[in-house]
C-alpha atoms as one frame of an Amber mdcrd trajectory, in Angstrom:
protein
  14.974  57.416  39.466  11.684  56.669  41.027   9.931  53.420  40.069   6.120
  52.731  40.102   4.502  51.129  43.259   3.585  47.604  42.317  -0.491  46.839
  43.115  -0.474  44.836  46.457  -2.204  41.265  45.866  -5.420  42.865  48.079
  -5.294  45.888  45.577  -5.543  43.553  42.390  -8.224  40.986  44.312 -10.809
  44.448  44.693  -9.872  45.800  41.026 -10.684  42.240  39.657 -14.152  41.771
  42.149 -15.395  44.989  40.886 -14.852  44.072  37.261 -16.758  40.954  38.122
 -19.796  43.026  40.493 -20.142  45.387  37.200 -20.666  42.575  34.828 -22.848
  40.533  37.110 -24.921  43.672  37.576 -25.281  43.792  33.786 -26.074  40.201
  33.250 -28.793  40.510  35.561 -29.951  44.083  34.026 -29.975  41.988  30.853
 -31.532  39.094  31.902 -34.125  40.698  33.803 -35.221  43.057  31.038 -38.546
  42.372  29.661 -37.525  44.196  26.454 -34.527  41.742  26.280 -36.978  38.824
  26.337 -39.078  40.185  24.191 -36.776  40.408  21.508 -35.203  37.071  21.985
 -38.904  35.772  21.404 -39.601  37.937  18.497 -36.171  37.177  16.758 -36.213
  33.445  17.392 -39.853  33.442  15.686 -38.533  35.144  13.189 -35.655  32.815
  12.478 -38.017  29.674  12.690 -39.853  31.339  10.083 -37.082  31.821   8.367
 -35.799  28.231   8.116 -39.752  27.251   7.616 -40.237  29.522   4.656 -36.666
  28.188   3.393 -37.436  24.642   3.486 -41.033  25.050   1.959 -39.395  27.137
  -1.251 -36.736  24.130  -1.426 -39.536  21.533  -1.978 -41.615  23.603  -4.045
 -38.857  24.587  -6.654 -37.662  20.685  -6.136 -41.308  19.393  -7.151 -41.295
  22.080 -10.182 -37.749  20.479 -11.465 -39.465  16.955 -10.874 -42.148  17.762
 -12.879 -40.036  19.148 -15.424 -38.089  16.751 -16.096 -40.831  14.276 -16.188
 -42.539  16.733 -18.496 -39.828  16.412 -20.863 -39.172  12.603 -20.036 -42.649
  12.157 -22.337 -41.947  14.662 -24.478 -41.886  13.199 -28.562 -38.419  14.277
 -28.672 -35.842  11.659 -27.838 -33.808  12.252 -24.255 -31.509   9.577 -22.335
 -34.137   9.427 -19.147 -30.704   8.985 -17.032 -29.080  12.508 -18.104 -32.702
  13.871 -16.769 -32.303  12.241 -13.666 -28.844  13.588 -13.851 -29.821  17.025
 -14.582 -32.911  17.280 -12.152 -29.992  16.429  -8.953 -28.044  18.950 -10.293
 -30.365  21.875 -10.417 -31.906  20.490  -7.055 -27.968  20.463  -5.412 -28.036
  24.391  -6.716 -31.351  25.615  -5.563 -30.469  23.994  -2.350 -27.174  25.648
  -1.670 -28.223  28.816  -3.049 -31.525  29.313  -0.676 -29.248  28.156   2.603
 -27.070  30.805   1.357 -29.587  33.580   1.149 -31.122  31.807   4.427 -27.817
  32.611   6.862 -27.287  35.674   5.491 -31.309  37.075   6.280 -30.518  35.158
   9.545 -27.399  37.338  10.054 -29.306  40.600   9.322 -32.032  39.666  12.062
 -29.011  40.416  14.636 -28.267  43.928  12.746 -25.002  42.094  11.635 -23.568
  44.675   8.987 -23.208  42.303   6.096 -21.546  45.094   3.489 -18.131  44.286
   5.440 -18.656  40.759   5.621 -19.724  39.948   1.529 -16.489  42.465   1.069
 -13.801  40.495   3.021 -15.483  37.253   1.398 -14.612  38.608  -1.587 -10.895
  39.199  -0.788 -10.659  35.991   1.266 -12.075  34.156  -1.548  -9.655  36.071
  -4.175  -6.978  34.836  -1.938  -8.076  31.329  -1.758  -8.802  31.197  -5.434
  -5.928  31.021  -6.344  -4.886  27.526  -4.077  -8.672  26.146  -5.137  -7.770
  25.919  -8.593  -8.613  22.002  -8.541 -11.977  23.018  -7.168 -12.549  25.072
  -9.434 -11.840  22.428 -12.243 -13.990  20.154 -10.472 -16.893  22.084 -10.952
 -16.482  23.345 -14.485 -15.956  19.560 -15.457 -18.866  18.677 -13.531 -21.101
  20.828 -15.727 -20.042  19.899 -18.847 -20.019  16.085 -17.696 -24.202  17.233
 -17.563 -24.550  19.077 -20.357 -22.662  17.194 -22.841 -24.138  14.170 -21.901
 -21.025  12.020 -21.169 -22.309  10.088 -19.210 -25.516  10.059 -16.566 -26.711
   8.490 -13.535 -27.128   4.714 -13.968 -24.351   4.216 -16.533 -21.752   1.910
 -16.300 -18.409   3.356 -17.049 -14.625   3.389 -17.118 -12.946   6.166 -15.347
  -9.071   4.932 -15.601  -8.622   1.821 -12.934 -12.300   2.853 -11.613 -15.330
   0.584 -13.205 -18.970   0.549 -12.091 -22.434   2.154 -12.284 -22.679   5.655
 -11.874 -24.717   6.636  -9.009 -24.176  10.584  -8.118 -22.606  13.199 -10.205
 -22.267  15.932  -7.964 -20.808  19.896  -8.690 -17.021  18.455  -7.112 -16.895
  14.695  -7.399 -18.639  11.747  -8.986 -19.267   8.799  -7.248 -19.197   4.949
  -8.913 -20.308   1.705  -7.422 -18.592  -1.185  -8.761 -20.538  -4.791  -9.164
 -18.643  -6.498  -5.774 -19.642  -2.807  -3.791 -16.741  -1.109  -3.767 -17.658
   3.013  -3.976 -14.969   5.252  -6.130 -15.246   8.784  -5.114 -13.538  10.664
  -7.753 -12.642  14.327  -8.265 -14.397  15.739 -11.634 -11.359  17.503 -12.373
  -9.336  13.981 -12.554 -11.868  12.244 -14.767 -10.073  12.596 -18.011 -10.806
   9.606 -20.226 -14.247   7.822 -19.692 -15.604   4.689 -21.536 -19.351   4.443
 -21.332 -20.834   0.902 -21.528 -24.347   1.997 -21.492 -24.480   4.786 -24.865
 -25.177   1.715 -27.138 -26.125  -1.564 -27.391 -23.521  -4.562 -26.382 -22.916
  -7.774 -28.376 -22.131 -10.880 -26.787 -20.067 -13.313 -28.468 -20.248 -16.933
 -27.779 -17.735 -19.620 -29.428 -18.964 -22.966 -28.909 -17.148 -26.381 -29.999
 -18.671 -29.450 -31.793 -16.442 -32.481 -32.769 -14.984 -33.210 -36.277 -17.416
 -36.234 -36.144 -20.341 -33.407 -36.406 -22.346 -32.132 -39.151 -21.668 -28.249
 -39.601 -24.359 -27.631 -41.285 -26.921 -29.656 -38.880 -25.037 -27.717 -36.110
 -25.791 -24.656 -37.582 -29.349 -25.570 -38.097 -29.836 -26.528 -34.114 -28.004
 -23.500 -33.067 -30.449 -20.734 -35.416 -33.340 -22.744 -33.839 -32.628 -23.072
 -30.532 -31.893 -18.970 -30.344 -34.634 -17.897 -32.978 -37.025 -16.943 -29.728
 -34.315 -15.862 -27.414 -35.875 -11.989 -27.669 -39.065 -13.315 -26.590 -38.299
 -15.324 -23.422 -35.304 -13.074 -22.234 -35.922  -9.049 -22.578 -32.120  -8.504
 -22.237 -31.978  -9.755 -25.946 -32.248  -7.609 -28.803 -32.663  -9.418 -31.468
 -32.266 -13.074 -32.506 -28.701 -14.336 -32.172 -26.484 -14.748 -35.444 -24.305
 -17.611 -36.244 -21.469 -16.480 -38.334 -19.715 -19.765 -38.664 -16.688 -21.520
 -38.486 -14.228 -19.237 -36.401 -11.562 -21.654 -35.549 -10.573 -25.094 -36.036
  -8.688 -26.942 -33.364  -6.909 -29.746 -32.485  -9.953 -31.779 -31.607 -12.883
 -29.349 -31.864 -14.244 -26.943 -34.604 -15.152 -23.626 -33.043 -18.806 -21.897
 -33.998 -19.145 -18.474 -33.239 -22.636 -16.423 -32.385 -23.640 -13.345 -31.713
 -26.340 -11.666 -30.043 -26.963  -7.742 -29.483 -28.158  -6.895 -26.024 -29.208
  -4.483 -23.700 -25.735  -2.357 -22.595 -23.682  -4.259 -20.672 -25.471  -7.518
 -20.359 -23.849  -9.019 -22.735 -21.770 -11.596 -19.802 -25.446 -12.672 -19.010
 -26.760 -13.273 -22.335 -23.369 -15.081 -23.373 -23.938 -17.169 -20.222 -27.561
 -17.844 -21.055 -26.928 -18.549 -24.797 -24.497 -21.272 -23.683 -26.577 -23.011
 -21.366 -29.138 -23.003 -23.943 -27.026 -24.456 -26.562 -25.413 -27.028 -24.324
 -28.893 -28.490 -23.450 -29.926 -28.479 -27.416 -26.810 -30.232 -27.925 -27.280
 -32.737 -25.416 -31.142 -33.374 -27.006 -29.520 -33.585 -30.670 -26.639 -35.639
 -29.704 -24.034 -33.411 -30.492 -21.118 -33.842 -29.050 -18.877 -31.363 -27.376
 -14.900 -32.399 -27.454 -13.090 -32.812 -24.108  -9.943 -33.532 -23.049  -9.299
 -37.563 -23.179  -6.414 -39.480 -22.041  -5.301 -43.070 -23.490  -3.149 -44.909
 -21.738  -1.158 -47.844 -23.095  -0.811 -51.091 -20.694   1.642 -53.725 -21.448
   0.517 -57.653 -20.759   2.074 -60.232 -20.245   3.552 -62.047 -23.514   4.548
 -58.300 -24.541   0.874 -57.323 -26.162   0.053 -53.633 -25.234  -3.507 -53.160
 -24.377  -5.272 -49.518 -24.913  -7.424 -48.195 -21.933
């Protein structure tokens, strides 16, 4: 049995110096092709133009939306001015995405890149993948109807389960809340299952202040629904003027007057703040006294009499 002659090492050093002479000679064919130039320059216009013509339709259709939405904004029909916000980010997020899209793909064509395969095996790859992107796909689906059911909008405060702040993106995948101390929640549409929304209505503060048994309820009363009478006017968060309701508790050394006021959405911490400083500073100027805490101590003298301090 006859075996093959292995290539000497000189043998394999020519066969691989050709290889490289023949490619070299190409390159430089290439390279020194005025044609080759040519349509280097012509395509790289082309794709500059591209991009240009892609970013001018991206601001255009993003003014139109502004104006759109500001259109409808003053419109005699009532709309939360947040869900248009809301909206307008959302259709601008779409256009976006969808002219890049189109963008690559002309791009692709410029370098006679047959794109029939390519959209084809997209297809198949993204039956594949479908089917392990089923939380994406709930993302995005609960991202629309987050929009278009007006749960909530941009500039809300809400409650999604341990997560509370003001809403400050709702994109197509995740929505993104900024709590009061900073803290930003990223969270998956798809997980957002129960959401309280501070901002749909009106709040109410409610403010229990305490007078002593030695006070007059009704003159109480009387300094309280005159001291908050032109709250509205001096402090915008304020609705309307604050109700007393009355007696809402009666302690061991204080008798407990509750108010309340309807705010703004979510203010209502502020306001209750506000509507105690102004009540403690009426009080003070009516002589009302607020109950505190008081210890008596019991000192015994000499001759066994027991003095108070």
């Amino acid at each position: 049995m006859l075996l093959a002659a292995e290539p000497s090492t000189e043998e394999t050093l020519e066969q691989t110096f050709t290889i490289f002479e023949k490619w070299k000679n190409s390159m430089w064919e290439w390279m020194t092709d005025s044609n080759t130039w040519e349509m280097l320059m012509f395509n790289t216009i082309k794709i500059l133009f591209i991009i240009l013509v892609t970013r001018i339709l991206i601001r255009v259709i993003h003014g139109m939306i502004n104006r759109a939405m500001a259109a409808k904004e003053h419109k005699r029909v009532n709309m939360n001015p947040r869900r248009l916000v809301t909206v307008g980010k959302l259709l601008k997020n779409i256009v976006s995405l969808s002219l890049n899209f189109i963008m690559i793909l002309v791009i692709l064509s410029i370098f006679h890149i047959n794109l029939a395969p390519l959209i084809a095996g997209a297809g198949v790859v993204g039956l594949a993948v479908g089917f392990g992107a089923q939380s994406l796909v709930k993302d995005v689906m609960t991202g629309f109807f987050i929009v278009f059911e007006d749960q909530f909008a941009v500039g809300d405060v809400i409650q999604a389960g341990q997560s509370l702040g003001t809403v400050e993106m709702i994109g197509l995948r995740s929505t993104r809340i900024v709590s009061w101390t900073g803290e930003v929640h990223i969270i998956p549409n798809g997980s957002i299952n129960e959401v309280t929304n501070y901002s749909l209505n009106n709040s109410i503060a409610v403010v229990d202040m305490s007078v002593s048994y030695e006070s007059d309820v009704e003159k109480v009363t009387a300094v309280i629904e005159e001291t908050l009478q032109t709250l509205p006017e001096r402090y915008e968060d304020v609705v309307a003027p604050p109700a007393v309701l009355g007696i809402q508790n009666m302690g061991a050394s204080d008798v407990v007057i509750r108010v309340t006021a309807e705010c703004k959405p979510y203010t209502q911490a502020g306001v209750g703040r506000m509507i105690k400083k102004e009540l403690k500073k009426a009080f003070d100027e009516q002589g009302i006294e607020i109950p505190y805490p008081r210890l008596v101590t019991f000192q015994r003298e000499e001759g066994g009499k027991a003095s108070g301090v």
